[in-house]
C-alpha positions, 0 to 999 in steps of 0.5 A, spaced: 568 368 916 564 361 916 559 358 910 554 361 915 556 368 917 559 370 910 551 367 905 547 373 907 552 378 906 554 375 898 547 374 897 546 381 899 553 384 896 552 380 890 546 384 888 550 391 888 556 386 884 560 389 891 567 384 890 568 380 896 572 375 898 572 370 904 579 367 906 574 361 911 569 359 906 569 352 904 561 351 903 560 348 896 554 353 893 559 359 893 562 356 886 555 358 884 557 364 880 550 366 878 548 366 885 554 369 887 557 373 882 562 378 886 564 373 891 571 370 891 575 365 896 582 364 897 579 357 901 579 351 897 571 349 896 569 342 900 568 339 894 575 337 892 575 334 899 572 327 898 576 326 892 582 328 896 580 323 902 579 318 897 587 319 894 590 319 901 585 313 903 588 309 896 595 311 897 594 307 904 589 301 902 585 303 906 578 301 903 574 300 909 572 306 912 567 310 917 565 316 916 562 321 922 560 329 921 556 334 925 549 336 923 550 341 919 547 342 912 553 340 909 553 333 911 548 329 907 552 333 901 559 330 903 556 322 906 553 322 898 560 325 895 565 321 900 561 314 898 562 316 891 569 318 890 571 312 896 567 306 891 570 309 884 576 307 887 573 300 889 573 302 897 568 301 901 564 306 907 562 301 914 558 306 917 555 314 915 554 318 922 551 324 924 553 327 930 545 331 932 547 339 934 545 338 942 549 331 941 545 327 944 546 321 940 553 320 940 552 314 944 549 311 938 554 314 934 560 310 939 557 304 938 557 304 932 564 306 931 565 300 937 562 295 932 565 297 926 571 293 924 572 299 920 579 302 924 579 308 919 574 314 921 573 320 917 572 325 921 568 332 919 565 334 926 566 341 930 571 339 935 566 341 940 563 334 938 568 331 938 570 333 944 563 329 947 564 323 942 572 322 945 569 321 952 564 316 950 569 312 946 575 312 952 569 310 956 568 304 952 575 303 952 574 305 944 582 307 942 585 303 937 582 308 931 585 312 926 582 319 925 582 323 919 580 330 921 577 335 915 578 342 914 571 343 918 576 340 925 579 346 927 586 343 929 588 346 936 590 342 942 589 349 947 582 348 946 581 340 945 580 335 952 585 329 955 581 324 951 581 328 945 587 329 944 589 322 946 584 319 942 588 322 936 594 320 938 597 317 930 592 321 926 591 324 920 589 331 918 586 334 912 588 342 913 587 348 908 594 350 904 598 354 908 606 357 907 610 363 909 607 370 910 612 375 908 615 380 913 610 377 919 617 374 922 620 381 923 614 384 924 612 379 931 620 379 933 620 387 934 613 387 937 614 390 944 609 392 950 612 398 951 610 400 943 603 399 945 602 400 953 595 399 951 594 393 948 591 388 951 591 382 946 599 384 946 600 383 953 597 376 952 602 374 947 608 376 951 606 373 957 604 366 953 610 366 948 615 367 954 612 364 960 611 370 964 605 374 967 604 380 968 600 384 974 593 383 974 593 378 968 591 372 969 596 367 966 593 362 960 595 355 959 598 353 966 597 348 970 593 348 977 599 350 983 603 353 977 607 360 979 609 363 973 615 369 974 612 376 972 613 380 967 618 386 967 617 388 959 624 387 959 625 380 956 627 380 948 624 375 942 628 371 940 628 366 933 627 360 939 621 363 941 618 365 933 620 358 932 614 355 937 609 360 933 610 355 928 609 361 923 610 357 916 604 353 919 598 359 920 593 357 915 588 362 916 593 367 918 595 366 910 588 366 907 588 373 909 594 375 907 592 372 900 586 375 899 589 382 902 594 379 896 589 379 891 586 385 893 592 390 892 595 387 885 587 388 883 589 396 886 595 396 883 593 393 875 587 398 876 592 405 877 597 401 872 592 401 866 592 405 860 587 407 855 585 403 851 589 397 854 584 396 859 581 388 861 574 391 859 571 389 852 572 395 849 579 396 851 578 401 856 579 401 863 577 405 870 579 410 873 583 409 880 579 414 883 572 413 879 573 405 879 566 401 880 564 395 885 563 391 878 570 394 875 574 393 881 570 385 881 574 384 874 580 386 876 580 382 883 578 377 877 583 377 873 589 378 879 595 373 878 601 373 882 606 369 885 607 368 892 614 367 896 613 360 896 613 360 888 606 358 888 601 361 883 595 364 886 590 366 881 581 365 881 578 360 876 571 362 874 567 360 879 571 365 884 576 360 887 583 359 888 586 353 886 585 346 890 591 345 895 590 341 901 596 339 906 596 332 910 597 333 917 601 328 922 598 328 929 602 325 934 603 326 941 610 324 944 613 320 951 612 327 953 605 329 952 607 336 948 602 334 942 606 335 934 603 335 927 607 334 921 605 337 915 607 329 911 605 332 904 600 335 900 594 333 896 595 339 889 588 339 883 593 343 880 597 337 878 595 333 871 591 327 874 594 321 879 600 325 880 595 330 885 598 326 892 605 328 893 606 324 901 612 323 905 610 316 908 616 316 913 614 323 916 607 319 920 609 316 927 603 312 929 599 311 935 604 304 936 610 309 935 612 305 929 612 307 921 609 301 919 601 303 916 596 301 920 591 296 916 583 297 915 580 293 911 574 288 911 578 283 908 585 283 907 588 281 900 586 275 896 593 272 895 595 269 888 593 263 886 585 265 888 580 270 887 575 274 890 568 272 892 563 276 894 559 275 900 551 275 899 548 281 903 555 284 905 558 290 901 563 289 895 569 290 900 567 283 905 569 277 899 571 271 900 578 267 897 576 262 893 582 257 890 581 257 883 578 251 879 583 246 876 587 248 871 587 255 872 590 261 876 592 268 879 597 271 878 595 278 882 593 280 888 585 280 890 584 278 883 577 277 882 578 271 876 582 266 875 585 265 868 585 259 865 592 255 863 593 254 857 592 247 853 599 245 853 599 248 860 598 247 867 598 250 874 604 250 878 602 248 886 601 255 888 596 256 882 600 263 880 603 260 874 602 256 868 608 251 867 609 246 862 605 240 862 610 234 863 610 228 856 607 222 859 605 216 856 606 208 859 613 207 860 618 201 862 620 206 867 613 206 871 611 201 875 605 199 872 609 199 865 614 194 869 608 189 871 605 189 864 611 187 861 613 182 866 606 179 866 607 179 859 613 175 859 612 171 864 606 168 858 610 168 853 615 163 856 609 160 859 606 158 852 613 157 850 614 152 855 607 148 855 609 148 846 615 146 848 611 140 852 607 138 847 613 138 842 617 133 847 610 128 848 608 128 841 606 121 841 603 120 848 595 120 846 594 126 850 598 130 846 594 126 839 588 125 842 585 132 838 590 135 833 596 136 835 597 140 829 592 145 831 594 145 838 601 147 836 598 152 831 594 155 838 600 155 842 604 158 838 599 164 836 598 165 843 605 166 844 605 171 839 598 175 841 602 175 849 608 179 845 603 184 842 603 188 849 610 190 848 607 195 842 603 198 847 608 200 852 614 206 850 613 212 847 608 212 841 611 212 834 606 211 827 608 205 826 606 201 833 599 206 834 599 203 826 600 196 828 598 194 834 591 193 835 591 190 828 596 185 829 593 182 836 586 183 833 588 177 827 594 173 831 587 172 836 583 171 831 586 165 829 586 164 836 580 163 837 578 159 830 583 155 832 580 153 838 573 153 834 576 148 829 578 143 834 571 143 837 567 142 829 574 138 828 571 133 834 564 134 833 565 131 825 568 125 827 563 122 832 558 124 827 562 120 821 563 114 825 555 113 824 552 110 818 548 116 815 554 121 818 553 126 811 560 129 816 564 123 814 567 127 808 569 133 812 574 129 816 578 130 811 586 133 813 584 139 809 579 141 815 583 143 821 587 148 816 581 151 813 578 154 819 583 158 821 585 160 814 578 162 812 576 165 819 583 170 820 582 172 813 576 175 813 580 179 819 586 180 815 582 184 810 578 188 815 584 190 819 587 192 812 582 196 811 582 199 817 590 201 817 590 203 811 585 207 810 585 210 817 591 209 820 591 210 828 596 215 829 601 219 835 597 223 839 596 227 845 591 228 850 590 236 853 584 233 856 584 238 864 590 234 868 598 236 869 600 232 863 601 231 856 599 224 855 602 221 849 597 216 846 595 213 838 588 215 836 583 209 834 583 212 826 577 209 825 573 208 832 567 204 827 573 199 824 576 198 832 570 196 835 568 191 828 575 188 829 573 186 836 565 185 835 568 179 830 573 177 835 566 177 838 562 173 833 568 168 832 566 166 841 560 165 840 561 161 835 565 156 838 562 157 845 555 155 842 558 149 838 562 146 845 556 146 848 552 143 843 558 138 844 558 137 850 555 130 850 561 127 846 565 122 850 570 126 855 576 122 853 576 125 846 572 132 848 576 138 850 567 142 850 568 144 857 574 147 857 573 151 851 567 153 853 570 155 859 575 159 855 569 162 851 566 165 857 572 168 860 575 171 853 567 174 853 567 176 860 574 180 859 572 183 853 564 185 855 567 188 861 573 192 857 568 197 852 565 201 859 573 200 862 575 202 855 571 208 854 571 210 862 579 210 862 583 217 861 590 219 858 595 212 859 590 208 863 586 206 856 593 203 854 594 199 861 586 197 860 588 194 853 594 190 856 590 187 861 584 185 857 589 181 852 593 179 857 587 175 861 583 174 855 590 170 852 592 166 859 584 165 860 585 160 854 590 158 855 590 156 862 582 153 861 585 148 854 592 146 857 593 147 864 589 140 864 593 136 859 600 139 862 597 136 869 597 129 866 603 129 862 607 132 867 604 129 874 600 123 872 604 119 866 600 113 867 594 115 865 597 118 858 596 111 856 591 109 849 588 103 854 587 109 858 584 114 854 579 110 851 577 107 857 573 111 862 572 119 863 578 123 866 575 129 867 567 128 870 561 132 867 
């Protein structure tokens, strides 16, 4: 009997303790064993059911499911449980179903199915529903759909429509345990009308087994027009014909036997006892003839046998018999004969995940291929990205968002991405962290070739203007205004243009130690020098006047004292900073592909106080130069020098934000530039102008010519 028929009899029976047991039903509440105390069942309970769905829902990827039932009391129960058992294993339901008993909705539920991007459907619905729905959903032209039957869905094709049995074409179903019953073969195979001329039933199964009709029986099965040969009771069973009963796959056929089964062991340990070495507390036992319906109840529950398929069948606490579901194949051939496969089992005897035991291979697909079909509603995330859910969907609808910079992921549907270590950086495909590559300014690059072309192309260019003045030292341009201090500034230009040359290449401790220090003292004299030939000139025409309190400094001593006085005062700041806190190699794990190879500042404080002196010294002569502006040209060198000024500030004003902006090897190409432009900004805005007339207009390097009219115009 069903959940319905068999509740008022244990309710009933259970009273009395009268042993009962039901080889059909599976609701939940029989497992009540105060409620039902005397009721057992060779039937597993329902409650296993949505943990079995789930594990077969899982071993497919399937994550985005339907679920549609009959209205039976049951339904809300399994809806609550199957939405449970399907999100612990991170699935997701699209749509929960009911179908109403005179099935007047189904309609709704087509619809719903129709919208569902959902390609799985659970099915927990009587075939008669099922029936109504399959027409509504051809109707829609609804096919491509994968049923899941329960154990609710009695799985005949005799009593299913067209539509229906088309419908689950490639489906699965979940069926009660069955296996062999022994003896029912040769019991079947010496049947015979003429043992029991008047068995009706008999009559039936002989004429349906071997196609034949007997008088007066109207034939079952047969096609309209069909004119089936009668029956003579002479035709013989043979192993073809038992074949087609399919008799290992008989599941209620086998739940009756097993609690048949169980009763007779129950029988035959009752009469086996002893005194004293009974089941009872006490160590008594009953009497077969005189054994109670409550002393019976003890020994059914304690029965433990084997069946021949070497399975244990014995009852757990709340009367039932260990959870074994087999999965079903459906599939419907070429020529439309309906066959169903037993693809595996579904066993909660097993230690927990190996329950599932399921041949893959022996499911053929409503596509006729083995390849699984796909119901998701997001497919996979691939590596390299993660999962993002989507506002107001449910977990299983995400987006896949590539991972940030500098991290991966390296399995599917990851939900975050790693972060690549600092050393490390992500491949292009974002799945591994591979070894940042070593970089710094190279002479292999072409922005490092440029600066050290640049960089030569001054310094033979300071060394071809040194090489000028040297070769017209007695023209009057060249001794107009100290050639002894224009040498001094050639030559230490030519050295600040080879100081980029300690930037460029791989960083060691003595260049990081060196480098800035270095170009800070050479342009240091640089620009004191350049500052002593404005005062050196400025001295001179105030001297000439008779109450010039300069006259004393045009001295020879002068020219030499101020670049001395002023690059000592940097000799001794840069000393400090490098021997107190040396800039040293370095590297930059700053986010990025590379591992930027630089010399730290040391002393950032020191650095910038380097260069504020620099500074300081500028605008000296810039203020200076243009104090002297009003001196006559052919002696003054003031707008060239306060051009230089302007330019040397302009470059080393736009340097700092350039400086701290810039990232990895591009604040060493940031400083290049900056002492390349400021070095040719001098000394193009100095010489550029002498060199024209030494070299171009000879005739006007002449005494009579310098001491005559201005060169160059305010």
């Amino acid at each position: 009997m069903t959940s319905p028929e068999s509740e008022p009899m244990a309710e009933l029976l259970s009273v009395y303790k009268v042993p009962q047991i039901s080889p059909g039903s599976q609701h939940p509440q029989f497992s009540d064993h105060r409620r039902f105390p005397s009721f057992l069942r060779t039937v597993p309970s329902r409650a296993h059911q949505p943990q079995a769905i789930a594990k077969i829902l899982v071993f497919f990827n399937w994550t985005w499911v339907g679920l549609v039932g009959s209205d039976s009391g049951a339904f809300e129960w399994l809806d609550r449980e199957f939405r449970k058992e399907v999100g612990r294993n991170e699935g997701c339901v699209s749509f929960s179903k009911r179908i109403d008993g005179h099935v007047t909705n189904v309609g709704d539920v087509a619809d719903a199915i129709q919208t569902s991007t959902a390609k799985v459907i659970v099915c927990d619905c009587y075939h008669v529903h099922f029936i109504v729905l399959a027409k509504a959903l051809q109707e829609k032209n609804v096919t491509n759909r994968i049923w899941f039957l329960s154990t609710s869905f009695l799985l005949n094709p005799s009593i299913l429509s067209r539509e229906a049995r088309e419908m689950l074409n490639g489906s699965l179903s979940l069926g009660i345990h069955s296996g062999p019953v022994p003896g029912l073969e040769h019991f079947l195979s010496t049947l015979h009308p003429a043992k029991y001329p008047g068995n009706h039933l008999l009559k039936l199964f002989w004429q349906e087994l071997l196609g034949c009709t007997w008088p007066g029986l109207k034939p079952v099965g047969t096609q309209a027009g069909y004119i089936a040969q009668n029956c003579t009771g002479l035709e013989l069973l043979t192993s073809t014909h038992l074949s087609a009963l399919k008799l290992d796959d008989l599941t209620a056929t086998y739940q009756v036997y097993l609690a048949a089964k169980a009763f007779l062991v129950a029988y035959q340990n009752l009469r086996a006892n002893h005194p004293a070495e009974g089941i009872f507390p006490s160590g008594t036992c009953a009497k077969a003839g005189e054994a109670r319906p409550w002393q019976v109840l003890q020994y059914l529950r304690n029965v433990h046998f084997t069946t021949q398929a070497q399975e244990e069948i014995f009852f757990s606490q709340d009367g039932e018999v260990p959870a074994v579901f087999d999965v079903v194949s459906i599939y419907i051939a070429p020529d439309h004969t309906w066959q169903t496969t037993k693809a595996g089992h579904v066993d909660f005897r097993e230690p927990l995940g190996k329950e599932l035991v399921l041949n893959s291979s022996a499911i053929i697909w409503a596509e006729g291929s083995g390849k699984v079909p796909l119901s998701v509603c997001s497919e996979k995330c691939p590596v390299g990205t993660r999962k993002s859910n989507v506002q107001g969907k449910p977990s299983c609808c995400f987006e896949c968002l590539p991972c940030p910079r500098g991290e991966i992921s390296n399995t599917l549907d990851s939900a975050s991405c790693l972060k690549c270590p600092e050393d490390q950086w992500p491949n292009n495909e974002k799945n591994q962290c591979i070894p940042k590559v070593l970089d710094f300014l190279s002479y292999n690059e072409p922005l490092g070739m440029a600066l050290a072309i640049c960089t030569t192309l001054f310094f033979c260019l300071a060394l071809t203007i040194l090489g000028i003045f040297i070769w017209h030292h007695h023209t009057p341009i060249v001794r107009a205004n100290n050639v002894r201090l224009s040498y001094l500034l050639l030559c230490s230009l030519a050295l600040c243009f080879l100081c980029p040359f300690m930037f460029i290449g791989f960083p060691v401790p003595l260049t990081c130690a060196l480098r800035q220090a270095t170009f800070g003292i050479i342009f240091t004299v640089c620009v004191s020098s350049t500052l002593a030939k404005t005062i050196i000139v400025v001295s001179a025409f105030r001297a000439t006047r008779p109450d010039a309190r300069l006259r004393r400094w045009g001295g020879l001593s002068l020219p030499n004292a101020i670049p001395i006085g002023f690059s000592l005062v940097q000799v001794t700041l840069c000393g400090f900073w490098v021997t107190g806190w040396p800039p040293v190699p370095m590297n930059s794990t700053e986010a990025g592909p590379k591992v930027t190879m630089l010399c730290s500042a040391g002393s950032s404080e020191l650095f910038y106080a380097m260069l504020g002196y620099l500074g300081f010294l500028a605008l000296v002569s810039l203020v200076v130069a243009f104090l002297a502006r009003q001196l006559p040209d052919t002696f003054n060198e003031a707008k060239h020098i306060t051009l230089s000024m302007l330019v040397f500030s302009c470059v080393w004003i736009s340097f700092i934000p350039a400086h701290l902006s810039a990232q990895g090897k591009d604040t060493v190409a940031v400083e290049i530039f900056a002492i390349l432009a400021s070095g040719a900004g001098l000394m193009c805005c100095l010489f550029f102008p002498k060199c024209y007339i030494i070299l171009l207009q000879p005739d006007k390097n002449t005494k009579d010519q310098m001491m005559g009219k201005s060169h160059f115009k305010r």
